[in-house]
C-alpha positions as CSV (number, residue, x, y, z in Angstrom):
1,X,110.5,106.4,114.9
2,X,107.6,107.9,116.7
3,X,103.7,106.3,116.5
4,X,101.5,109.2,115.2
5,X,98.6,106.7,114.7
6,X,96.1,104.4,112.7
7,X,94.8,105.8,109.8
8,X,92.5,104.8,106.2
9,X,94.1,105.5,103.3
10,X,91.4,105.4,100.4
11,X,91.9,103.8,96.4
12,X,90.7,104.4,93.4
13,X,87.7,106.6,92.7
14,X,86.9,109.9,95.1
15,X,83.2,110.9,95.1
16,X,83.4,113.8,96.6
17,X,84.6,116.0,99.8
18,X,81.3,115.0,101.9
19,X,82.0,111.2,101.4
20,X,85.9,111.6,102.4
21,X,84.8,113.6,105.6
22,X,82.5,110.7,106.6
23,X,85.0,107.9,105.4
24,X,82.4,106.3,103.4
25,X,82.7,104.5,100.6
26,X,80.3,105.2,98.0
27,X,82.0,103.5,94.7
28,X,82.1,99.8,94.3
29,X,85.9,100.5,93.4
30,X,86.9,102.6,96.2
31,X,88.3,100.5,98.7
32,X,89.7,101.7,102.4
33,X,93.2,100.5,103.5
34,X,94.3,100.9,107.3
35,X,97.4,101.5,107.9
36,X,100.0,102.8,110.7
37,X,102.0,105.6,110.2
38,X,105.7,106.6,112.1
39,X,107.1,109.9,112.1
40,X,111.5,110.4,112.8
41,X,112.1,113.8,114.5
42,X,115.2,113.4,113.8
43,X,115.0,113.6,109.7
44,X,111.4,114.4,109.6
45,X,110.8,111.4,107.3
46,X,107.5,109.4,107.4
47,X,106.7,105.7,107.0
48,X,103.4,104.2,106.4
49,X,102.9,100.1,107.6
50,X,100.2,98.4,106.2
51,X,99.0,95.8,108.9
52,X,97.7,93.2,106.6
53,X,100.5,91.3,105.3
C-alpha cells in the first residue's frame, strides 16, 4: 500500500460548492473528519484510516 496523503472527509449537510472549496463548515451539523488514505498499485484498491481511534 502506497501513502497518497491526509485528507477531510465532510458529514452530514453540504451548503454549497463555494463552502466545500474553502473546507468550511457552515452547518452546525456538518462536521470534518481527517483521515489517511493508501492506494495498492497492484489491485488498484483504496483504503481510508481514520486517525482518531
Amino acid at each position: 500500500m502506497r501513502w497518497v496523503g491526509h485528507f477531510n472527509l465532510r458529514t452530514f449537510g453540504f451548503t454549497g460548492s463555494v463552502d466545500f472549496l474553502t473546507g468550511s463548515t457552515s452547518s452546525p451539523a456538518e462536521t470534518v473528519l481527517p483521515f489517511s488514505l493508501y492506494y495498492c498499485q497492484g489491485c488498484g484498491k483504496f483504503d481510508f484510516y481514520y486517525p482518531g481511534t
